[in-house]
ROSE-4610 file (N, C-alpha, C; in Angstrom, 1 decimal, always signed):
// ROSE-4610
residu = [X/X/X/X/X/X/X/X/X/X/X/X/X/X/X/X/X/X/X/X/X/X/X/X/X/X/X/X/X/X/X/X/X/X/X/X/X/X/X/X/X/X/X/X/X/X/X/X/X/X/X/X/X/X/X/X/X/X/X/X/X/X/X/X/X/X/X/X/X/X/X/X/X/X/X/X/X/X/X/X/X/X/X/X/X/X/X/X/X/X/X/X/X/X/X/X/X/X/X/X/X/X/X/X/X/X/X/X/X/X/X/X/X/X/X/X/X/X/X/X/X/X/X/X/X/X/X/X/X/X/X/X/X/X/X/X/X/X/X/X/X/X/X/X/X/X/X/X/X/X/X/X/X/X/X/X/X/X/X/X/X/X/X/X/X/X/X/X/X/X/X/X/X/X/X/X/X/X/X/X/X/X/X/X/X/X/X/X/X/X/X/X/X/X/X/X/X/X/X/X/X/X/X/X/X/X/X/X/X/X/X/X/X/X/X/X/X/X/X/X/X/X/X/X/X/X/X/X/X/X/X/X/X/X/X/X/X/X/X/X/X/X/X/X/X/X/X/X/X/X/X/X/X/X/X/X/X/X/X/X/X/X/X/X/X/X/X/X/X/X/X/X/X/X/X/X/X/X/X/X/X/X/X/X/X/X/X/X/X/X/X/X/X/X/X/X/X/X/X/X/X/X/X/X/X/X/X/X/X/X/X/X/X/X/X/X/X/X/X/X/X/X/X/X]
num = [1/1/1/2/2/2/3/3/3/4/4/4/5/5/5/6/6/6/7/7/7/8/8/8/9/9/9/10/10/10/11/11/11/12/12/12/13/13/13/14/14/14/15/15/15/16/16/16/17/17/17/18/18/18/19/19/19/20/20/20/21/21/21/22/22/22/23/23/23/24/24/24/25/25/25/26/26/26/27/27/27/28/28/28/29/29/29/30/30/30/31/31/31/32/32/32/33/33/33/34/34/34/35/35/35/36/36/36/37/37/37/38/38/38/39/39/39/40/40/40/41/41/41/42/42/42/43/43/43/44/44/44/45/45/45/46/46/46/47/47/47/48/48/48/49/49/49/50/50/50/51/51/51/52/52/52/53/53/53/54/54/54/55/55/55/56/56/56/57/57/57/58/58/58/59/59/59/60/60/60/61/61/61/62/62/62/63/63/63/64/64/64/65/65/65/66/66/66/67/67/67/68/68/68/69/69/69/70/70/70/71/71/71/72/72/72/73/73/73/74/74/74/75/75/75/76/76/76/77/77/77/78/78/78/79/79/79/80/80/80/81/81/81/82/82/82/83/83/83/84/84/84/85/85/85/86/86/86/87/87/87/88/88/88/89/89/89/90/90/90/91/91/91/92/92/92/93/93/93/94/94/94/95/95/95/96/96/96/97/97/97/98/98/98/99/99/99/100/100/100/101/101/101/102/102/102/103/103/103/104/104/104/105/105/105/106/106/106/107/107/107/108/108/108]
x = [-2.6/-1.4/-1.4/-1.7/-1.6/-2.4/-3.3/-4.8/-4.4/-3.9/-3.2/-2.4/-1.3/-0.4/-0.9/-2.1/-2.8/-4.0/-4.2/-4.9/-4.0/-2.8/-1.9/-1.4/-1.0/-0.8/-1.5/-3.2/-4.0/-4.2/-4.1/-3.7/-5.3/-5.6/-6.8/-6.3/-6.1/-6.1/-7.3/-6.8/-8.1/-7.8/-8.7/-8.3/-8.8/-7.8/-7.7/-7.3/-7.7/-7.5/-6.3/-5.7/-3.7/-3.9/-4.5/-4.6/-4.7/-5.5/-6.1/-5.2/-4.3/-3.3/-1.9/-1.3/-0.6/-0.9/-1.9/-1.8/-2.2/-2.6/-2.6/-0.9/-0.3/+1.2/+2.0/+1.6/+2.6/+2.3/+1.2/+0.6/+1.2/+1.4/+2.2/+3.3/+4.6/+5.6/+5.8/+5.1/+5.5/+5.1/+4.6/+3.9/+5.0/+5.8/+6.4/+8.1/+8.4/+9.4/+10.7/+12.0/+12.7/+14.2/+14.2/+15.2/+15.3/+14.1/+13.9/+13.7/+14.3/+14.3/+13.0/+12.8/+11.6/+12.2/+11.1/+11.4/+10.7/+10.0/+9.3/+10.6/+10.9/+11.7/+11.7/+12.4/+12.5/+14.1/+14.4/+15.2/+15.2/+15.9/+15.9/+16.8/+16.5/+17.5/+18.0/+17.4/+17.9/+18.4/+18.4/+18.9/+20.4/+21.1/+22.1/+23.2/+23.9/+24.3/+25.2/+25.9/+26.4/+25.7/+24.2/+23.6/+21.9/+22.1/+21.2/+21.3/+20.5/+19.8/+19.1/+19.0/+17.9/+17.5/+16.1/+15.2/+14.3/+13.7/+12.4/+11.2/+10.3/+9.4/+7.9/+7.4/+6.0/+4.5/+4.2/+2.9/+1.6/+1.7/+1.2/-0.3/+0.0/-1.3/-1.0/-0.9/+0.2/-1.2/-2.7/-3.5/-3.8/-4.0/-3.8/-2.3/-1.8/-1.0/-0.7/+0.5/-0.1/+1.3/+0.8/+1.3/+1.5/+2.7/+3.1/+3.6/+2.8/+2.9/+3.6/+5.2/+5.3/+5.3/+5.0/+4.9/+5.0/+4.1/+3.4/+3.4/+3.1/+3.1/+3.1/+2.8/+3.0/+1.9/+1.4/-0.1/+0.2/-0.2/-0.4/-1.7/-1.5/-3.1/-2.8/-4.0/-4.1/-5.2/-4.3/-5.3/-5.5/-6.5/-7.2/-7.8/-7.6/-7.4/-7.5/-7.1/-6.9/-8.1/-9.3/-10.4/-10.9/-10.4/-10.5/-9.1/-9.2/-8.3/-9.0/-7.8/-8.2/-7.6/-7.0/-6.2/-6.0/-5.1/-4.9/-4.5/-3.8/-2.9/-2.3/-1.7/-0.4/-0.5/+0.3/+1.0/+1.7/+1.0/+1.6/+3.1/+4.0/+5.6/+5.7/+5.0/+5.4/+5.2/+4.7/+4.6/+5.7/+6.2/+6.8/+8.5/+8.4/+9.8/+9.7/+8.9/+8.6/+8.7/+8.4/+8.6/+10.4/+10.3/+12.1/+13.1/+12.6/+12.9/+13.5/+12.2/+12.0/+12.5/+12.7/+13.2/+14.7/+15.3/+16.7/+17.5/+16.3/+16.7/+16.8/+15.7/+15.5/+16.7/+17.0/+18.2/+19.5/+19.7/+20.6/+21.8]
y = [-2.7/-3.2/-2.9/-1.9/-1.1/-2.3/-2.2/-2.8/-4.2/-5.1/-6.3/-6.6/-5.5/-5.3/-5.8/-4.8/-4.6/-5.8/-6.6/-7.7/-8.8/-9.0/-9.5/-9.6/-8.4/-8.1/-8.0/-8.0/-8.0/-6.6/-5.5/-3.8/-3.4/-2.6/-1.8/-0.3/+0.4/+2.1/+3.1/+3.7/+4.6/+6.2/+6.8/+8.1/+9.2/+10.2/+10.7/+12.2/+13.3/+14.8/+14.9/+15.6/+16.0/+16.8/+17.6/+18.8/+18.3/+17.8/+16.7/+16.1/+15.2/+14.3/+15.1/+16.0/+17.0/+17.8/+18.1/+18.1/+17.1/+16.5/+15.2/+14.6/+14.4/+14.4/+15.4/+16.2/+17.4/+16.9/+16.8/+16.4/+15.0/+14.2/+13.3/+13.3/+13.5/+13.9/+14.6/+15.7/+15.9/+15.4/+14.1/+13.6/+12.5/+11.7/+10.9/+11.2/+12.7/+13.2/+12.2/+12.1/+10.8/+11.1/+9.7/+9.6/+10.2/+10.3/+11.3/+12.8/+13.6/+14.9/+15.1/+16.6/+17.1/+16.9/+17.1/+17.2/+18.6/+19.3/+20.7/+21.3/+22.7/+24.0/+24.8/+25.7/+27.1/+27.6/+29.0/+29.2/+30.9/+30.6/+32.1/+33.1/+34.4/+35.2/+35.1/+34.5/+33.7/+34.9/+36.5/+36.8/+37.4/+37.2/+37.6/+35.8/+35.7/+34.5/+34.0/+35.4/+34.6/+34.3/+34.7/+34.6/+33.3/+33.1/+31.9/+30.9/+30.4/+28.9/+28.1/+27.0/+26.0/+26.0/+25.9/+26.0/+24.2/+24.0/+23.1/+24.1/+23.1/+24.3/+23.2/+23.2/+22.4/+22.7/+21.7/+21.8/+21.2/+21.5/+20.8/+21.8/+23.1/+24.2/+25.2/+24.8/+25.2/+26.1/+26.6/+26.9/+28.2/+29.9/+29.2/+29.5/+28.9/+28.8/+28.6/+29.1/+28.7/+27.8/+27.1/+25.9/+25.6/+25.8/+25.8/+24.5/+23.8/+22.9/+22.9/+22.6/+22.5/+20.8/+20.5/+19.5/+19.9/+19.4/+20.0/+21.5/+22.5/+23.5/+24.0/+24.9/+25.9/+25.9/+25.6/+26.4/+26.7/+27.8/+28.4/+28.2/+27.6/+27.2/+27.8/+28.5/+29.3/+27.7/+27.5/+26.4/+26.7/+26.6/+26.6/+25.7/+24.5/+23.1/+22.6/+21.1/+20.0/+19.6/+20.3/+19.7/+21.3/+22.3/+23.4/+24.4/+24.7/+25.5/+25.6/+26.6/+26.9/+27.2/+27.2/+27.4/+29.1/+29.8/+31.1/+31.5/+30.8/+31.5/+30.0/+30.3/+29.2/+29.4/+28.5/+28.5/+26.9/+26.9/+25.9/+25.8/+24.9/+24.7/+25.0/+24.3/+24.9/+26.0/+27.1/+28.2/+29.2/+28.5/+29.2/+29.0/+27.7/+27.5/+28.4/+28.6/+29.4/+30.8/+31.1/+32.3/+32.9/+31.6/+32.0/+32.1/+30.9/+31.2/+32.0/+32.8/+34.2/+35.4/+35.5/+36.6/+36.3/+35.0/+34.9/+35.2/+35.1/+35.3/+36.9/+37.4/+38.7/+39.2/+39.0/+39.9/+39.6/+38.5/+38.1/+39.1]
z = [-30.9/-30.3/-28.8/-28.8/-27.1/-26.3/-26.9/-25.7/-25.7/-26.9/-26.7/-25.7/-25.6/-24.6/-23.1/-23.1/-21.6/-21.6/-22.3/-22.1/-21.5/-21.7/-21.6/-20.7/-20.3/-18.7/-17.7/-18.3/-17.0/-16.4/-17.3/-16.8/-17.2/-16.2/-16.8/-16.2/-16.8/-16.9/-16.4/-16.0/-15.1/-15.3/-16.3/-16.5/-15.6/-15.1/-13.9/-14.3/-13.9/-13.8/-13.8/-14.8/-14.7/-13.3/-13.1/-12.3/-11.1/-10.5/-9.7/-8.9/-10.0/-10.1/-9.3/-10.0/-9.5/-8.0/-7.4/-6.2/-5.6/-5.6/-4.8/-4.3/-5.3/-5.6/-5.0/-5.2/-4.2/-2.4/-2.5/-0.9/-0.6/-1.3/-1.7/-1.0/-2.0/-2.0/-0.5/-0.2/+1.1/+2.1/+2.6/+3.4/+4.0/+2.7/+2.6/+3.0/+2.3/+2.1/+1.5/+1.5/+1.1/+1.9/+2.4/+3.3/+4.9/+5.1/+6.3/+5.7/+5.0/+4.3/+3.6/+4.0/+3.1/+1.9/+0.4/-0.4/-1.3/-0.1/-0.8/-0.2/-1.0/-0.7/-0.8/+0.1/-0.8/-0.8/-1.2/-1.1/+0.1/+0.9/+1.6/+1.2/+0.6/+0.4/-1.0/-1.5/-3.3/-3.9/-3.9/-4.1/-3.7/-2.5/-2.1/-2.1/-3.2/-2.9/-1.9/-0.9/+0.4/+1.7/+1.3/+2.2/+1.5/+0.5/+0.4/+0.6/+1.1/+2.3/+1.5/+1.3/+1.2/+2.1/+2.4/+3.4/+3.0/+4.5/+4.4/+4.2/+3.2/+3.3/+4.0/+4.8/+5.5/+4.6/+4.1/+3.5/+4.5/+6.0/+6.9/+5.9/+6.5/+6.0/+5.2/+3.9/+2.8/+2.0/+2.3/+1.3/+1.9/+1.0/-0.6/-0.7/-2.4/-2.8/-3.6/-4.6/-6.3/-6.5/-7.7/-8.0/-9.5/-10.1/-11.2/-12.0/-12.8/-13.3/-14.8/-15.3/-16.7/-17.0/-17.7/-18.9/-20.2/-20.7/-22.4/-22.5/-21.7/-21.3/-19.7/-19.7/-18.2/-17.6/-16.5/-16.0/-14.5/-14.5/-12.8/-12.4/-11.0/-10.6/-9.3/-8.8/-7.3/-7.0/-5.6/-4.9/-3.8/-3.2/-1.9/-0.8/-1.3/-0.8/-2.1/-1.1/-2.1/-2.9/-2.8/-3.7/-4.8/-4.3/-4.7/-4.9/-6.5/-7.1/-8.8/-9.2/-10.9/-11.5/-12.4/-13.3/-13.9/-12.9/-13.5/-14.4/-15.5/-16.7/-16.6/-18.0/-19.1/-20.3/-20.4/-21.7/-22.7/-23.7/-24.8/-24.7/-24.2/-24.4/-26.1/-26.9/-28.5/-28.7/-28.1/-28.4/-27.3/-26.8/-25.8/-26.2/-26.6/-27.5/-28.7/-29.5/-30.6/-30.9/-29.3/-29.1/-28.9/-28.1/-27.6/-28.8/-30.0/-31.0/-31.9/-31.8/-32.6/-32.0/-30.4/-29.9/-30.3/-29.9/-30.5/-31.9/-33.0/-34.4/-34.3/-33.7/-34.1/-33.7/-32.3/-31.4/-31.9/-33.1/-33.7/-34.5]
């Protein structure tokens, strides 16, 4: 049915690195920004709340820097430019729900 669909429409699909994809997109996103406004941030002081700021944050020379992707799950990736980075740690969302789960029953 799928591929019917895409014959139909004349669509050909191109499979591409989630990871890849994701910073390219970040580099994206801030290049473009929306409405004139950055769209990267941070927060200054995030802990004292009469004194926290939204900040712009510049991705002109943003490397290195790590970069936290959730979807399906979590991954932390230390990147070093845009064609170099790696994947330092994550995590399965079903197992992280699962887990949250189980800490809630227990502390029940």
């Amino acid at each position: 049915m799928r591929s019917r669909v895409w014959q139909i429409a004349d669509l050909q699909l191109h499979k591409l690195d989630e990871l890849d994809c994701l910073i390219q997109g970040l580099l994206y996103v801030d290049s473009v920004g929306f409405n004139g406004q950055p769209e990267c941030y941070y927060f200054e002081n995030p802990t004292d709340p009469e004194q926290c700021q939204k900040k712009p944050y510049c991705l002109d020379n943003p490397y290195p820097m790590l970069l936290v992707n959730i979807g399906s799950g979590v991954s932390i990736l230390a990147v070093y430019s845009k064609d170099n980075y790696k994947r330092v740690t994550g995590s399965r969302l079903r197992w992280s729900l699962d887990h949250a789960g189980t800490l809630r029953n227990t502390s029940a």
